[in-house]
N, CA, C and O atoms as a MOPAC input file, in Angstrom:
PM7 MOZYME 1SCF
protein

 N    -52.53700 1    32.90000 1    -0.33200 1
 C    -51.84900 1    33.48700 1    -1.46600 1
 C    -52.23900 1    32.78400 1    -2.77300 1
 O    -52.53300 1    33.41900 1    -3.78600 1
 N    -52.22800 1    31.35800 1    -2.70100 1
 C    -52.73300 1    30.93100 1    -3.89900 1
 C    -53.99800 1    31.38000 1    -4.26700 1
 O    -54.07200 1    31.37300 1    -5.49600 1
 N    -55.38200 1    31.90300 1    -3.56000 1
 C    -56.47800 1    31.75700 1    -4.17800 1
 C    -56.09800 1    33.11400 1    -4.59800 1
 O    -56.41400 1    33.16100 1    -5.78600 1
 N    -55.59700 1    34.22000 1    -4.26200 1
 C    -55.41300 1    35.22800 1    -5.07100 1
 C    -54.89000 1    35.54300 1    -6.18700 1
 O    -55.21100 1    36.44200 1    -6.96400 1
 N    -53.29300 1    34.05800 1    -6.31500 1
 C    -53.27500 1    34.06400 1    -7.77400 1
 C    -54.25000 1    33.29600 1    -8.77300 1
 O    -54.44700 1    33.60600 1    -9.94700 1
 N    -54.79100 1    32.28800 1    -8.11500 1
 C    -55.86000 1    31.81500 1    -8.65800 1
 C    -57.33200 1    32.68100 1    -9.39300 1
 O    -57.90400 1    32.54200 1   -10.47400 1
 N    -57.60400 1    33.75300 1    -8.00700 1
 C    -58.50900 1    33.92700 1    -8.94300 1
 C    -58.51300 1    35.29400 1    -9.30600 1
 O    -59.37100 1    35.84800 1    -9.99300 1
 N    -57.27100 1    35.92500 1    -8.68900 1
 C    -57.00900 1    37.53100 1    -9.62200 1
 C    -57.65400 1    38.62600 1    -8.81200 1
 O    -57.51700 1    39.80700 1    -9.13100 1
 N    -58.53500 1    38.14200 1    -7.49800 1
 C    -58.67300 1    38.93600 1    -6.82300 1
 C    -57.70500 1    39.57200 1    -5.64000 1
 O    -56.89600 1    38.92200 1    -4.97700 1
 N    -57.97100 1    40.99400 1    -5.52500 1
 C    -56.81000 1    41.47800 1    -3.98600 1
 C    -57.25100 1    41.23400 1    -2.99500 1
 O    -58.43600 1    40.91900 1    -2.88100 1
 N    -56.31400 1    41.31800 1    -1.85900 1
 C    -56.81400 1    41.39200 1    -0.35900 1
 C    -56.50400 1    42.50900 1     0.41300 1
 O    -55.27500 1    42.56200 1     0.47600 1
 N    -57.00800 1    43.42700 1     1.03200 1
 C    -56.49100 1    44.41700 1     1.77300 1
 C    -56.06400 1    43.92500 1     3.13200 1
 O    -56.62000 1    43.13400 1     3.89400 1
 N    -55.15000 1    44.46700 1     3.22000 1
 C    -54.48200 1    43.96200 1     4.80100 1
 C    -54.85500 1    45.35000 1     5.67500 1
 O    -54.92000 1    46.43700 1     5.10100 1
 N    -55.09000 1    45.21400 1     7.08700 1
 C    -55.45200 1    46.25400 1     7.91800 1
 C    -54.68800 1    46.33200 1     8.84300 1
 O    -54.02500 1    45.30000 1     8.94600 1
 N    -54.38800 1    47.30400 1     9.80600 1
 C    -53.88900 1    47.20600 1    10.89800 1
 C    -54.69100 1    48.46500 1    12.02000 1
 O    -54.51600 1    49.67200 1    12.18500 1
 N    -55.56600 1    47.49600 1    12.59500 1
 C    -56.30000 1    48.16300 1    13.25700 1
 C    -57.47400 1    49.32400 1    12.63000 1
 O    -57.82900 1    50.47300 1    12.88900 1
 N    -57.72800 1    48.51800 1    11.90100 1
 C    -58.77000 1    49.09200 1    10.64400 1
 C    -58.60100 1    49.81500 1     9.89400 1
 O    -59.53600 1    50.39500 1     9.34300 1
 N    -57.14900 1    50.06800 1     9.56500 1
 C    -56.57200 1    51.16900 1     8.78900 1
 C    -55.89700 1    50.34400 1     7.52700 1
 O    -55.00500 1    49.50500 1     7.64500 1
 N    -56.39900 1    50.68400 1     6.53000 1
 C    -55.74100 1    49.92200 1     5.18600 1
 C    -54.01800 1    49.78800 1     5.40800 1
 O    -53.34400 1    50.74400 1     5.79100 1
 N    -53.67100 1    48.96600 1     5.22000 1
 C    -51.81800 1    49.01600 1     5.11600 1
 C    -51.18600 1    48.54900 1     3.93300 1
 O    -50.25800 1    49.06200 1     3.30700 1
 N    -51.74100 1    47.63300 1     3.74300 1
 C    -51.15800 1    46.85800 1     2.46200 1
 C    -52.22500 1    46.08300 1     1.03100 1
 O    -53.41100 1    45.85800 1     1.27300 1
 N    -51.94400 1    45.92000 1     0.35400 1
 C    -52.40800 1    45.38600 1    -0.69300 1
 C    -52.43300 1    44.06300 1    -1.64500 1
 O    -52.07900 1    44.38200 1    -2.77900 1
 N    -52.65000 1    43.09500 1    -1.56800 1
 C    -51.81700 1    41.44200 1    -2.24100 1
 C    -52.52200 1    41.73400 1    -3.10900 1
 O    -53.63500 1    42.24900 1    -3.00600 1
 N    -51.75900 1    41.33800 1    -4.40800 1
 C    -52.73800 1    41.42400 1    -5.36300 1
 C    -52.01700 1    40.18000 1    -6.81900 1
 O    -50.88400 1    39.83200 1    -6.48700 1
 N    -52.33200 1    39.71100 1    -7.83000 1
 C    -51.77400 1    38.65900 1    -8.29100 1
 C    -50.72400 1    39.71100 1    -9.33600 1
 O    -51.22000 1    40.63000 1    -9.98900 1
 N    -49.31600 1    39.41500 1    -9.35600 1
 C    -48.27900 1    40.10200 1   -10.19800 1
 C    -48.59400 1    40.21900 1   -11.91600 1
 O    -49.05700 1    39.23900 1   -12.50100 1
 N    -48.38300 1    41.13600 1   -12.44200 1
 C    -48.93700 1    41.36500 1   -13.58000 1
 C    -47.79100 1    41.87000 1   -14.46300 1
 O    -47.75500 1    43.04900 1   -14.81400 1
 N    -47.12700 1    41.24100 1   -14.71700 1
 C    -45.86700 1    40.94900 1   -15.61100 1
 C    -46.20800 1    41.60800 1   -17.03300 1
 O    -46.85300 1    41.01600 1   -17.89900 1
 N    -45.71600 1    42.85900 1   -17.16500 1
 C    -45.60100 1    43.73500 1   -18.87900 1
 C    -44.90700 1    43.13000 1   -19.32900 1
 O    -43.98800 1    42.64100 1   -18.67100 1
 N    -45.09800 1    42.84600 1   -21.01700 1
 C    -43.90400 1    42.42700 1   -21.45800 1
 C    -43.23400 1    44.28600 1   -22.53700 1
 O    -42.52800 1    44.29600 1   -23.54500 1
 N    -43.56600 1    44.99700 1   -22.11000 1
 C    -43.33900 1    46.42800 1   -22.70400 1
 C    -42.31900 1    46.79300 1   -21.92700 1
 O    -42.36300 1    46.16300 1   -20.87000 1
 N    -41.51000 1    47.45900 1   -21.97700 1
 C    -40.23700 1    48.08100 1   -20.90700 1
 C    -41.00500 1    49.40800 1   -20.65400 1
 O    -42.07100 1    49.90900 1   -21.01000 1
 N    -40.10100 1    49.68600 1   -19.98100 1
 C    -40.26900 1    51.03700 1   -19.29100 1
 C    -40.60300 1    52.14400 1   -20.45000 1
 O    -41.66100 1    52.77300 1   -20.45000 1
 N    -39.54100 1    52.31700 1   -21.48000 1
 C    -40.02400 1    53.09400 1   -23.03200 1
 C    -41.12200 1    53.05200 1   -23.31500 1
 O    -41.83700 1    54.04700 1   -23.44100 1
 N    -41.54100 1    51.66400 1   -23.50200 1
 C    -42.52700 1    52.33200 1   -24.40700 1
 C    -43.71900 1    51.95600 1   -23.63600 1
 O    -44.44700 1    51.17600 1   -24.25100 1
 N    -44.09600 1    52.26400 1   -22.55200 1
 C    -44.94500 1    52.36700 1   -21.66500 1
 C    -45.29400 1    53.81700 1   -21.10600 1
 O    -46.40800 1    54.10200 1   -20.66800 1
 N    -43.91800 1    54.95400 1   -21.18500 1
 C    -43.67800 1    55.78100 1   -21.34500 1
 C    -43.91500 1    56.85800 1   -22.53400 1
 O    -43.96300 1    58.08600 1   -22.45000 1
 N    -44.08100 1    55.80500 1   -23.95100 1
 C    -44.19900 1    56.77200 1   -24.99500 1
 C    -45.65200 1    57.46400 1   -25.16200 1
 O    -46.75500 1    56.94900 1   -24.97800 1
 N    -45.39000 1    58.54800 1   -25.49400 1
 C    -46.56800 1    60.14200 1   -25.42800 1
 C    -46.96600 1    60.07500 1   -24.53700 1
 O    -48.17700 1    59.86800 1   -24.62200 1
 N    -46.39700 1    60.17400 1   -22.95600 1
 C    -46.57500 1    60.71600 1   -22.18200 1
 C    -45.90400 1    62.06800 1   -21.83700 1
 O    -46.39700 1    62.84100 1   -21.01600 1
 N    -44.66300 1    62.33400 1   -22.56000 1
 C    -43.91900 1    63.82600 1   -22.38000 1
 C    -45.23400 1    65.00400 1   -23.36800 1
 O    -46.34000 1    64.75500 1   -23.84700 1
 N    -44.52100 1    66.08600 1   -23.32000 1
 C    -45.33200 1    66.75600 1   -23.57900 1
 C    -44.10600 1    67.47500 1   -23.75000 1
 O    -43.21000 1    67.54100 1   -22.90800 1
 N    -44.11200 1    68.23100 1   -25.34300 1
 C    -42.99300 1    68.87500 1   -25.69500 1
 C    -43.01900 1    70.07000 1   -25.84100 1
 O    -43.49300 1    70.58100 1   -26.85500 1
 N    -42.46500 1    70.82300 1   -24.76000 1
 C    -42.51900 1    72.83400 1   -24.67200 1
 C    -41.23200 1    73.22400 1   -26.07100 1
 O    -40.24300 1    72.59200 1   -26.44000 1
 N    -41.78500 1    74.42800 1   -26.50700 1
 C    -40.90200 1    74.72500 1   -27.54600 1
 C    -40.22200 1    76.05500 1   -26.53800 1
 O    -39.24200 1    76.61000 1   -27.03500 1
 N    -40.54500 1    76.40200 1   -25.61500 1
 C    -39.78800 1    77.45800 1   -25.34900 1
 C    -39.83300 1    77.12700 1   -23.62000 1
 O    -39.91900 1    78.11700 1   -22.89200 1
 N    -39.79300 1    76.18900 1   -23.17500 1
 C    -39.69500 1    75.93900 1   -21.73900 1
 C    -39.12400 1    77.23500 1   -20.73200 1
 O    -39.72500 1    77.67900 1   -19.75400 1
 N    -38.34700 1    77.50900 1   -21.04100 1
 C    -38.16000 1    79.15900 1   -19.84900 1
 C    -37.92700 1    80.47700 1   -20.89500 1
 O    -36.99900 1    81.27200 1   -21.03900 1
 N    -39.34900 1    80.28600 1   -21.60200 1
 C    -39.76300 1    81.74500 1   -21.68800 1
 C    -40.17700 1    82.23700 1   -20.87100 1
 O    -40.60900 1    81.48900 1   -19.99400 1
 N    -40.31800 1    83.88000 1   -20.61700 1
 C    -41.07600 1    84.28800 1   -19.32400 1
 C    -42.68900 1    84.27600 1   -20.02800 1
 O    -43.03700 1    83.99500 1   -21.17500 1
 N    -43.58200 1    84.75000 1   -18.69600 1
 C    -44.86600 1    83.93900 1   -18.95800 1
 C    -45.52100 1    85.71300 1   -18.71700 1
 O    -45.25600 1    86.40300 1   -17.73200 1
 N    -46.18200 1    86.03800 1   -19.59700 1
 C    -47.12900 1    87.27900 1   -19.10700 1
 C    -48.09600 1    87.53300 1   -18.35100 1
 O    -49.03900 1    86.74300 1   -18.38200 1
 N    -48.15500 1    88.58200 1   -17.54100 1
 C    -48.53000 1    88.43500 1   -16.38700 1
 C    -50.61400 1    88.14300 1   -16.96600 1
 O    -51.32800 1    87.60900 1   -16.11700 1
 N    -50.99600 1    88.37800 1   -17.77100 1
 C    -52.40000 1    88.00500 1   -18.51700 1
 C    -52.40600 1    86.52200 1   -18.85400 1
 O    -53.49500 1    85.94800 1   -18.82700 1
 N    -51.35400 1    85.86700 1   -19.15500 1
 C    -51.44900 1    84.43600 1   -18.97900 1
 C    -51.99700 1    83.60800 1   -18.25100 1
 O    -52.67200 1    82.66600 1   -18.66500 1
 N    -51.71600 1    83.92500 1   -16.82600 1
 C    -52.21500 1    83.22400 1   -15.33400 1
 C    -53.30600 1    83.59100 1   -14.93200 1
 O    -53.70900 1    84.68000 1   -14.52400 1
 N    -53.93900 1    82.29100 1   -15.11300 1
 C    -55.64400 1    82.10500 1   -14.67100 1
 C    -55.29100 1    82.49300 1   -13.03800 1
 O    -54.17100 1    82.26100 1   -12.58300 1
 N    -56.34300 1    83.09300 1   -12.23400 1
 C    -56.15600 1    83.81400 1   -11.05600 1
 C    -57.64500 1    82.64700 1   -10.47200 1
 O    -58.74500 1    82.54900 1   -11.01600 1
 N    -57.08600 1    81.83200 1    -9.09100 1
 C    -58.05100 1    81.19900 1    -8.43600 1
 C    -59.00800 1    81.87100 1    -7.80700 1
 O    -59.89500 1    81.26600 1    -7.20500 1

């Protein structure tokens, strides 16, 4: 555990060759949750308008 905080590299843990887990050295924000968050919304001016049926791209 120390050389990983030491040198910032991860370790993958396996279980039976299947990835399970991840160590990795803790990386402490000093930003809160806000503004780590800010301009990520995306602001609808009419959120439940109905939508025309020429609107929807067809896969």
């Amino acid at each position: 555990m120390r050389d990983v905080e030491e040198s910032g590299d991860q370790v993958i843990i396996t279980d039976h060759g299947k990835p399970t887990l991840v160590i990795r050295k803790y990386d402490a924000s000093d930003k809160s949750p806000m503004e780590l968050l800010q301009g990520s919304v995306i602001n609808y001016e009419s959120p439940t308008a109905p939508v025309a049926e020429d609107d929807w791209e067809l896969a």
